[in-house]
C-alpha positions in Angstrom: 32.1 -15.0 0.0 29.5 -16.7 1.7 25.7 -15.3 0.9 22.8 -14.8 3.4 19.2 -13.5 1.7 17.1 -12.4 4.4 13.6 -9.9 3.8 12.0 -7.8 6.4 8.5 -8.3 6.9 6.0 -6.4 9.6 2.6 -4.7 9.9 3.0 -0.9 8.9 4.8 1.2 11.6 5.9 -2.1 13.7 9.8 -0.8 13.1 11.3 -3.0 9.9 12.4 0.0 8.2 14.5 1.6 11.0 15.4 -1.5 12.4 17.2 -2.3 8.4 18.4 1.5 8.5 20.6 0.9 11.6 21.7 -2.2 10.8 23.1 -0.6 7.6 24.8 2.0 10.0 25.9 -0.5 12.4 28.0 -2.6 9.7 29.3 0.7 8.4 27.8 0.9 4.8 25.6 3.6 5.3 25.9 7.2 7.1 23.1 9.0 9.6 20.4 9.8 8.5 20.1 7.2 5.2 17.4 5.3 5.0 15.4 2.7 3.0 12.3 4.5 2.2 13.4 6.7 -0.2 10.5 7.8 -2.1 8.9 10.9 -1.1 5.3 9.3 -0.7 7.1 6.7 1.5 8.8 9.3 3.7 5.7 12.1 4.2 3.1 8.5 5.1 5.4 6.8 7.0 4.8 3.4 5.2 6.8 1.4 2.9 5.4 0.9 -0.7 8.3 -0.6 -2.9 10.0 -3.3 -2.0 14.2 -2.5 -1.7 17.2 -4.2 -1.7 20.7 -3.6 0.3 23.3 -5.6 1.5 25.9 -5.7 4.9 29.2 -7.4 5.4 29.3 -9.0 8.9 32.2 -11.2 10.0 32.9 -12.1 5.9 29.4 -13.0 5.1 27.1 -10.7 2.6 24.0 -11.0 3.8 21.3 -9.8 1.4 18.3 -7.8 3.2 15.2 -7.2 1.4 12.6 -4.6 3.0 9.2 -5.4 2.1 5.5 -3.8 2.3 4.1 -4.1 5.4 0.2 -3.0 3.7 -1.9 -5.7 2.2 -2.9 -3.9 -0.6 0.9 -4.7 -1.7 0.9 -8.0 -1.6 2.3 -8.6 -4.8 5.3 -7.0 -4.0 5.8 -8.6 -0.5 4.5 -12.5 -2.7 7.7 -11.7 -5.3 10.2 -11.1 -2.8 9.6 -14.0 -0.5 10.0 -16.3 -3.3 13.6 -14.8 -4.1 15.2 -15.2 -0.2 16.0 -18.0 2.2 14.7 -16.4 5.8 12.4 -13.6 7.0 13.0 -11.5 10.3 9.1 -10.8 11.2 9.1 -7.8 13.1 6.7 -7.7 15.7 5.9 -4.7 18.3 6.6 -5.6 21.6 3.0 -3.7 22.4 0.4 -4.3 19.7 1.7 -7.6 19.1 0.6 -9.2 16.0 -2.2 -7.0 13.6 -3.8 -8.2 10.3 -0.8 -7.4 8.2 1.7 -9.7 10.1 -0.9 -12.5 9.5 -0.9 -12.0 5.9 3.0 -11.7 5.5 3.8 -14.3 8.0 1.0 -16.7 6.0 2.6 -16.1 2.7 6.3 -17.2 4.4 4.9 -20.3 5.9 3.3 -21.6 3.2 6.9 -20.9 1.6 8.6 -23.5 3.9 10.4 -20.4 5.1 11.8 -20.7 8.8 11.4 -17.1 10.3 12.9 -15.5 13.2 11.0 -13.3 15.4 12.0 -9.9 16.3 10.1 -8.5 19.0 10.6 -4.5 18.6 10.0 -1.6 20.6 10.7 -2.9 23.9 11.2 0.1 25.4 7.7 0.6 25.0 5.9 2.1 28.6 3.1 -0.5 27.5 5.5 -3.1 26.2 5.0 -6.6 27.1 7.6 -8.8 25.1 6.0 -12.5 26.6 2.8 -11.9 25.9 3.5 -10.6 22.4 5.8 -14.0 22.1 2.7 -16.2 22.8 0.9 -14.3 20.6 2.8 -15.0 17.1 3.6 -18.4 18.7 0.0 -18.5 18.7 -0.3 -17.2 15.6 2.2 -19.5 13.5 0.1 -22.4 14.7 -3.2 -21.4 13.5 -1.4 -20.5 10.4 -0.5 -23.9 10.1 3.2 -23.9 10.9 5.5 -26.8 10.9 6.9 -28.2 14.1 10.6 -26.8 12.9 9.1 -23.7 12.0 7.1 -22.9 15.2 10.6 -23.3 17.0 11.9 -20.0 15.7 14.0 -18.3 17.5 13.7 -15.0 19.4 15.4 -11.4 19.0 14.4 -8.3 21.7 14.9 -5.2 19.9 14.7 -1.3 20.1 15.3 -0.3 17.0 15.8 3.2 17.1 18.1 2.9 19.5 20.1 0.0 17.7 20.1 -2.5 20.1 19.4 -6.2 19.9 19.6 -9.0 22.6 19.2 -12.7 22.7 17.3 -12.6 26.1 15.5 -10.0 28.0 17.5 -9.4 30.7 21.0 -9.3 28.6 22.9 -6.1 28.6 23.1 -5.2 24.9 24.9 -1.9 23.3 24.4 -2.4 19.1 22.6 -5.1 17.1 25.6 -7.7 17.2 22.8 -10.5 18.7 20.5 -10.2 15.9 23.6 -10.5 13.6 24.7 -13.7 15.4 21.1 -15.4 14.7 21.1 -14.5 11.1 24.4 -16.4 10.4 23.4 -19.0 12.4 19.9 -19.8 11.5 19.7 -18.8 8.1 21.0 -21.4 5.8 23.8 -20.3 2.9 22.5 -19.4 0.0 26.0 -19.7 -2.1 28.3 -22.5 -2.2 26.5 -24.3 -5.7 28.8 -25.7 -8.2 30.1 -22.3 -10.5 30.3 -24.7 -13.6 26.4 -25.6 -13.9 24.3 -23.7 -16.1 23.0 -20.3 -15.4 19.2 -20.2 -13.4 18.2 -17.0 -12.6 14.5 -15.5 -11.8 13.7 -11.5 -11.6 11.7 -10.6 -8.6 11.8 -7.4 -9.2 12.3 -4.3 -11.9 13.9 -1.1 -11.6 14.9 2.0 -13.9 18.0 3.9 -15.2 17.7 6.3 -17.5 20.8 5.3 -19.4 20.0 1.4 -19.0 17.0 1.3 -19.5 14.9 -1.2 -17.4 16.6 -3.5 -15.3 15.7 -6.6 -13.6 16.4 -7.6 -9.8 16.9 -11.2 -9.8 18.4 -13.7 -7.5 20.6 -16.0 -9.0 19.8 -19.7 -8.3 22.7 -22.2 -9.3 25.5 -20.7 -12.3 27.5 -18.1 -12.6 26.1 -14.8 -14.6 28.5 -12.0 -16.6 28.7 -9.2 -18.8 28.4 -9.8 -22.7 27.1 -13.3 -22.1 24.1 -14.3 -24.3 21.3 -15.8 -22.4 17.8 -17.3 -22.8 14.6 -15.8 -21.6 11.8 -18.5 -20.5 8.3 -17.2 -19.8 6.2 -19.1 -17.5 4.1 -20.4 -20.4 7.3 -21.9 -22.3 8.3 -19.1 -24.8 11.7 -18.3 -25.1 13.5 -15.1 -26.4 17.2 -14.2 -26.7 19.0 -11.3 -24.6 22.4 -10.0 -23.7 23.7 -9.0 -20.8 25.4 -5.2 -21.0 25.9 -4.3 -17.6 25.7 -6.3 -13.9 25.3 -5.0 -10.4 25.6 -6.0 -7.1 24.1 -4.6 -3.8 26.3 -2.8 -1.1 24.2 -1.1 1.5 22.0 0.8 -0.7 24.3 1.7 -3.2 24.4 -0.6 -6.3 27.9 -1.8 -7.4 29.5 -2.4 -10.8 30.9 -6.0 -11.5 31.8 -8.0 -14.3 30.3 -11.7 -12.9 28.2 -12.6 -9.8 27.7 -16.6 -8.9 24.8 -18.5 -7.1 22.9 -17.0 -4.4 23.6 -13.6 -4.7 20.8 -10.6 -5.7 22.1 -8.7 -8.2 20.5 -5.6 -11.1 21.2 -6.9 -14.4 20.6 -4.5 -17.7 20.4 -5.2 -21.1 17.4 -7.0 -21.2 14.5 -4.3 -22.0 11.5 -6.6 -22.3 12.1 -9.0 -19.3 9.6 -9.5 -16.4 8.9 -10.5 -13.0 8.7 -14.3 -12.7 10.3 -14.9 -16.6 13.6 -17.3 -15.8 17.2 -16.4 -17.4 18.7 -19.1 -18.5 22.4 -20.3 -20.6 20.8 -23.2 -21.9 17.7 -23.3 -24.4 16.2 -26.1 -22.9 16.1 -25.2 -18.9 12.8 -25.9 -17.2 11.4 -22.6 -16.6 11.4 -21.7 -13.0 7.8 -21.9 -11.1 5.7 -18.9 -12.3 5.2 -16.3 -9.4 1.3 -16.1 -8.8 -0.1 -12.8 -7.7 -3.1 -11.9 -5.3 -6.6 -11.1 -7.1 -7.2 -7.9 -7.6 -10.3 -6.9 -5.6 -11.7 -3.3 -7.1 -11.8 -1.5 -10.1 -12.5 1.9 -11.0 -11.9 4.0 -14.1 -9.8 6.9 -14.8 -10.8 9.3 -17.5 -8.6 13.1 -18.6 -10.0 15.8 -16.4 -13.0 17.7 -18.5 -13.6 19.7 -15.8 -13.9 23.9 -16.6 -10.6 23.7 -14.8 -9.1 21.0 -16.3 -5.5 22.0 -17.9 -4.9 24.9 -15.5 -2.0 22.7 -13.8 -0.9 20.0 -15.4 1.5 18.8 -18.1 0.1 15.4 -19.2 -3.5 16.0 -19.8 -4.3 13.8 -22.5 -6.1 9.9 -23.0 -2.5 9.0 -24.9 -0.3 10.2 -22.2 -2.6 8.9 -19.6 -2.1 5.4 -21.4 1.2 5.4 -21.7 1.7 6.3 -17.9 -0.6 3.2 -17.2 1.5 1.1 -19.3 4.8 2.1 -17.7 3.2 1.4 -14.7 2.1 -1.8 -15.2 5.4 -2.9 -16.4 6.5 -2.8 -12.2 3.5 -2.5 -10.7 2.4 -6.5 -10.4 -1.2 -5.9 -8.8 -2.4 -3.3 -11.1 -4.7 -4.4 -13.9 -5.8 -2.2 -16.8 -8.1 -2.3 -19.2 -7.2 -0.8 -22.4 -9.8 -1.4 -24.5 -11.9 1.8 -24.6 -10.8 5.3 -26.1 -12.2 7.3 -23.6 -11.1 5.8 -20.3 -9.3 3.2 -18.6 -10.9 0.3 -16.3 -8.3 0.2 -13.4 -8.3 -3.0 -10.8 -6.0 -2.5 -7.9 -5.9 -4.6 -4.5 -7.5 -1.8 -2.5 -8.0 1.8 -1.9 -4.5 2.7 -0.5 -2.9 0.4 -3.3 -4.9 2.9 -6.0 -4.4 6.4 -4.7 -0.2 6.1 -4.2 -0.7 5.9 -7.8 -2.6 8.4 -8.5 -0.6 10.3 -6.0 2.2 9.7 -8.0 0.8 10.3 -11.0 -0.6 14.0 -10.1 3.2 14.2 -8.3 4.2 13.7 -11.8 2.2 16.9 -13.7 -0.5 14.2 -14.5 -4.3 15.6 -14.3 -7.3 12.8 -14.1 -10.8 12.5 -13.3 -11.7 8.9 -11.5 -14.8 7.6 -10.8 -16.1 5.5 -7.5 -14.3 2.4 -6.4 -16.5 -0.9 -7.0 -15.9 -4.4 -5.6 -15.2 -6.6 -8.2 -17.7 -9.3 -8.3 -17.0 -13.4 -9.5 -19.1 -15.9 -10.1 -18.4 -19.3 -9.2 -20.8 -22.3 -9.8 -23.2 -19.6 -10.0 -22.8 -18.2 -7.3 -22.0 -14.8 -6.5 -18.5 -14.1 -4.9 -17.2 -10.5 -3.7 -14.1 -10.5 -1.6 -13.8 -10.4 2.1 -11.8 -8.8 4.9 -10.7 -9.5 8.3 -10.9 -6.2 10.6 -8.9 -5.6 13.6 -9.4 -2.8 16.0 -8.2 -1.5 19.0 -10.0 1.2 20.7 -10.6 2.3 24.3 -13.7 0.3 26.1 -16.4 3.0 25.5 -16.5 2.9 21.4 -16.9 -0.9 21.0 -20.8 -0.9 21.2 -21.1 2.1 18.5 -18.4 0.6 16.1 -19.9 -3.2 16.6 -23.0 -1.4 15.2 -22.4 0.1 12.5 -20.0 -2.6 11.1 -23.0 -4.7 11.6 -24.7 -2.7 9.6 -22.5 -2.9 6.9 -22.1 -6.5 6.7 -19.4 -7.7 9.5 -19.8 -10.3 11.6 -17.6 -10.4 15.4 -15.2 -13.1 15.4 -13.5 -12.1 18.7 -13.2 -9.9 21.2 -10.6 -9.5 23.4 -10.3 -6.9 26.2 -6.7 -5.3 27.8 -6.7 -3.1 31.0 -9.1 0.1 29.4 -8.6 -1.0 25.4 -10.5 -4.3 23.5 -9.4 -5.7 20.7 -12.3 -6.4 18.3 -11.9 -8.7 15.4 -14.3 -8.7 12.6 -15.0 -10.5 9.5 -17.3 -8.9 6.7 -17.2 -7.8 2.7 -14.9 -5.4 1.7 -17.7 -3.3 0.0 -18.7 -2.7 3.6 -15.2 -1.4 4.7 -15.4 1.3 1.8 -16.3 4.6 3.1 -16.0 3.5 6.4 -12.6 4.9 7.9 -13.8 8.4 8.0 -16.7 7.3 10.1 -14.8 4.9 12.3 -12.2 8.0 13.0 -15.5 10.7 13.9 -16.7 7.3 15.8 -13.8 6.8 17.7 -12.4 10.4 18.3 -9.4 9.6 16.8 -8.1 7.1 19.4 -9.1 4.1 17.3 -6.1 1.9 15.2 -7.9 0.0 12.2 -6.1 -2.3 10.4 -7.4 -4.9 7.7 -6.5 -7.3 5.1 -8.5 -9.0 2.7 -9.4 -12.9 3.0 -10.2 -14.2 -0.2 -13.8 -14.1 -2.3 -16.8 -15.7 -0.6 -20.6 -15.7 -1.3 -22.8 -12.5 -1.6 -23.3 -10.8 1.8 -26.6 -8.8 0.5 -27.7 -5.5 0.7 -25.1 -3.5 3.0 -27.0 0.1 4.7 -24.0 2.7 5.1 -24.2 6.1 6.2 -26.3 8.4 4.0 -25.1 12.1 3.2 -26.0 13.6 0.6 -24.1 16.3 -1.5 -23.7 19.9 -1.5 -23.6 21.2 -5.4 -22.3 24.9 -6.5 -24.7 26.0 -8.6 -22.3 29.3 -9.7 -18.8 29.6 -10.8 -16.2 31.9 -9.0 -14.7 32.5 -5.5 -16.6 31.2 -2.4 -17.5 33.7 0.1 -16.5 33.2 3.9 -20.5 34.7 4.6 -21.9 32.2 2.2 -19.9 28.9 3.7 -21.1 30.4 7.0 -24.6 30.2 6.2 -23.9 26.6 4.4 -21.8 25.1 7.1 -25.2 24.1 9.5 -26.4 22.3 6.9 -23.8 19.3 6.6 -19.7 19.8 6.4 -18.1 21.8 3.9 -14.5 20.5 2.0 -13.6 23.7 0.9 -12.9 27.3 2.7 -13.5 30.9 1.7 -11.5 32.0 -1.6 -11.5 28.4 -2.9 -12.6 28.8 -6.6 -15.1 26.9 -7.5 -17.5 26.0 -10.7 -20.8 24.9 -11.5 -21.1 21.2 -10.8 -18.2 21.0 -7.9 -19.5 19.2 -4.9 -18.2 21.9 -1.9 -19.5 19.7 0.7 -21.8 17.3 1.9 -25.2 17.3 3.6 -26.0 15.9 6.9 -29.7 15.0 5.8 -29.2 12.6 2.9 -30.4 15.1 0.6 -28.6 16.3 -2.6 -28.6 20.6 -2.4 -27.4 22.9 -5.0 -25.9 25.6 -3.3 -24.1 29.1 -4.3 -21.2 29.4 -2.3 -20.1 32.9 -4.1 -23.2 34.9 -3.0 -21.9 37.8 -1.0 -23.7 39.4 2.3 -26.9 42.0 0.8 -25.4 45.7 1.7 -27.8 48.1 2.7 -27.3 51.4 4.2 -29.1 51.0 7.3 -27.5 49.1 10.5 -29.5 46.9 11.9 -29.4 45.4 15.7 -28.1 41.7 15.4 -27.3 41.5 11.8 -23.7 42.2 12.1 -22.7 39.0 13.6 -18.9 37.7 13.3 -18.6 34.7 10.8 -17.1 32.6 12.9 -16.1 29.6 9.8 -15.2 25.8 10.8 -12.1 24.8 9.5 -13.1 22.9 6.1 -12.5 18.8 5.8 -10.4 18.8 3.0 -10.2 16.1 0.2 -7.7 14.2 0.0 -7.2 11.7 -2.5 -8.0 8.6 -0.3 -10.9 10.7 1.6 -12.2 11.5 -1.9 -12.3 8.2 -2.5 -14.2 7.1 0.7 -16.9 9.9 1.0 -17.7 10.2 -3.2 -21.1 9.0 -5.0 -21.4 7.0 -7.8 -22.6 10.1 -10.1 -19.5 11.8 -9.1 -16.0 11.8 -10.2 -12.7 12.7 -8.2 -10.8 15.4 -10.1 -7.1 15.2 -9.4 -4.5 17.7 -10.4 -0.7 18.3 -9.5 -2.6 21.1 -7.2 -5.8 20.2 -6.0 -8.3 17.2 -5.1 -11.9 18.2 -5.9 -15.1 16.3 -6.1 -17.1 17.0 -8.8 -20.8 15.8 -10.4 -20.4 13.6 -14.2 -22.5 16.0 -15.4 -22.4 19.4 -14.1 -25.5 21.4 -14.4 -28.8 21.0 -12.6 -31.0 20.3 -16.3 -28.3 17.6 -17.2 -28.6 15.5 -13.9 -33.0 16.2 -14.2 -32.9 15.1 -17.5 -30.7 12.3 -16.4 -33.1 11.2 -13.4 -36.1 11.0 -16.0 -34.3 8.8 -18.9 -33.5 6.4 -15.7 
């Protein structure tokens, strides 16, 4: 059977996922309602996390289809998974054209010698404008540096949710057949090698059974694979190790099949070999060249995670402990390729990550799991080169209405960004912003008050350049409970004038917990459990209704944003709670003098 291996790739929310989901419908390998983002977190945000694999038969052909991240803090992921196909479809929408994380994928295929073809989605869009979004990426491709045979790529018009594809505009089109069509015929085979050479395969991925064990994803680059045969594991470096293969599957739709062999070209989940990793090559013959090693994006800050010593720490979880906490970190660093950890201390865990969003999904998943942890504020991570100072940079693109661009130029400004460009579209500009990402955290809170919600903000980092300096970001200080027990709906309304409050009457609360934060700058210990005095007497005026404004509640990537760096984040299966490192008023005085 002939083999096509396609990926997906897009900015978040551009339409990859449902655009794979109806294709899998379409070719009759997968029912309503199924779709590719299958892990809760991926369903409740909307966004895809882990790359996926499934597979559709059209007109005798398999073609292979990965999805892939669409955020840059995954760029590990989306890095892998290029490496293991032939073509991408980049998914662009029809309105917002191309945003910061279409560069970055769309880079990372170019410089792949991959020959994309362009899917211009959501054409049904009132504001949908497909030729200017086709100059755009053509645009685009050439400032990335494209080819002359890559910047002819051909053009798909889509609307995705609806299932339709068409080679022109003005075509009358009822089901995806045209995009179809261009796969076969654009995207070269990837089967077809002799079956007699020996056996090159590379994993791009991992995945977990729990009768199997882990598994690898790997594509299979010239040989024939098969169950029971002995192979030869390569790491990058040279080293080789011994394995056997116990079980084999191949990909249809999203279901994995069982088989007994697969041949070149094909994707398939191979178990049996419990130590293997991303990049290593599988080999039949001892002496193969390994394959080239699969490099991975910088990581670009680090925080640490500690067990939750708070007074309420144990109330919800099951793994509580430094050990467990370890061992989850391990298991997750055996599939997560961007994570770094740092093991060496016995009280906490130095954690690098590729951004914010990459960090909480897994603490999400980790308080998902029963975990409880206590983390403390994200820091850039610094290099020095030549000695020089280097902290990484981001490019910023935002689109707002007209009237928000002088107040968000200014306080990115303030923070370190520089304009690039500016582009302006009926009532809406496009601003385009280069600064350090040390400026950026914190920020998205602001820039949603700032914007009144009508702002999109997208970003993606740039690589490590000199020092940018002192950066001046908004100053608020925190709001301290000085007591322990229930908060009072009279005593937040007293509090709530003085700054915003991230918690609402009834919420428990214990010395040390930061309840809010103050508009001043100032830190304030506050009691949030003092009730109204009762007297006997009724006096004119003093019976006002409490009328409370609903609370900003923490969530773990607010948390993140709004904390200080004598604070730690406290998250349980439960609850997200901000909380001082040292809880009582004498601790943090006697702190302040020994400084």
């Amino acid at each position: 059977m002939e083999i096509r291996n396609i990926a997906i790739i897009a900015h978040v929310d551009h339409g990859k996922t449902t655009l794979t989901d109806a294709l899998l419908k379409q070719t009759g390998v997968a029912e309503e309602g199924v779709s590719m983002d299958s892990n809760k977190l991926e369903l409740e945000r909307g966004i895809t996390i882990y790359a996926k694999n499934a597979a559709v038969p059209y007109k005798g052909t398999k073609i292979n289809i990965v999805d892939t991240p669409g955020h840059a803090d995954f760029g590990s992921e989306v890095e892998r998974v290029l490496r293991s196909i032939d073509c991408v479809l980049l998914v662009v929408d029809a309105q917002e054209g191309p945003m910061p994380q279409t560069r970055f994928v769309l880079k990372k295929s170019l410089e792949l010698g991959l020959k994309p073809i362009v899917v211009i989605n959501k054409i049904d869009k009132p504001a949908a404008d497909p030729a200017r979004t086709e100059e755009q990426v053509l645009e685009l491709f050439l400032e990335l540096g494209a080819n002359d045979a890559q910047a002819d790529f051909p053009v798909v018009y889509a609307i995705g949710r609806q299932g339709i594809a068409k080679a022109k505009l003005e075509d009358d089109s009822a089901n995806l057949t045209p995009l179809l069509e261009t796969i076969l015929s654009h995207v070269p085979s990837a089967s077809g090698a002799p079956a007699d050479v020996p056996l090159l395969a590379q994993p791009f991925n991992l995945a977990y059974d729990n009768f199997l064990g882990r598994m690898a994803v790997a594509r299979i680059y010239q040989g024939t694979i098969s169950v029971g045969q002995n192979v030869f594991i390569r790491k990058p470096d040279g080293e080789v190790r011994t394995g056997k293969i116990t079980k084999l599957f191949t990909f249809r739709g999203l279901r994995r099949e069982e088989t007994n062999s697969a041949s070149s070209g094909d994707i398939v989940l191979i178990a049996g070999l419990p130590d293997i990793f991303i990049g290593e090559t599988i080999a039949s013959d001892k002496d193969t060249e390994p394959l080239p090693a699969i490099a991975i994006d910088e990581p670009t800050i680090v925080l640490n995670f500690y067990p939750n010593s708070s007074p309420f720490g144990g109330r919800e979880g099951k793994f509580v402990t430094t050990r467990q906490i370890r061992e989850r970190l391990e298991r997750e660093l055996e599939v997560n390729v961007g994570l770094k950890v740092d093991f060496s201390s016995s009280e906490l865990f130095e954690v690098s990550g590729r951004g914010e969003l990459h960090i909480s999904i897994l603490i999400e998943n980790m308080r998902r799991e029963g975990f409880e942890l206590q983390v403390s504020q994200p820091k850039v991570i610094v290099h020095h080169e030549n000695g020089v100072q280097m902290e990484p940079f981001e490019e910023v693109i935002i689109d707002t209405p007209n009237e928000f661009q002088g107040v968000i130029i200014e306080r990115l400004g303030q923070r370190g960004f520089v304009l690039q460009n500016l582009l302006t579209h009926d009532a809406a500009v496009r601003l385009i912003l280069e600064g350090p990402t040390r400026g950026l955290l914190g920020y998205r809170n602001q820039f949603v008050i700032d914007t009144k919600g009508e702002g999109i903000l997208s970003s993606r980092v740039i690589g490590f350049k000199p020092y940018a300096g002192e950066i001046k970001k908004r100053q608020v200080g925190s709001m301290i409970s000085m007591a322990n027990g229930k908060a009072l709906g009279f005593s937040l309304w007293n509090l709530q004038e003085r700054g915003t409050l991230y918690i609402g009457p009834t919420t428990e609360v214990y010395e040390g917990m930061v309840i809010g934060n103050t508009a001043k700058g100032e830190e304030m210990t506050v009691n949030p459990t003092k009730g109204k005095q009762l007297s006997n007497m009724r006096a004119s005026g003093s019976d006002e209704a409490i009328d409370l404004i609903p609370p900003y509640t923490l969530t773990i990537e607010r948390g993140l944003e709004v904390m200080a760096e004598d604070e730690f984040l406290e998250i349980t299966p439960l609850s997200v709670r901000l909380r001082k490192q040292l809880l009582t008023e004498n601790e943090r005085a006697k702190a302040k003098r020994t400084d």
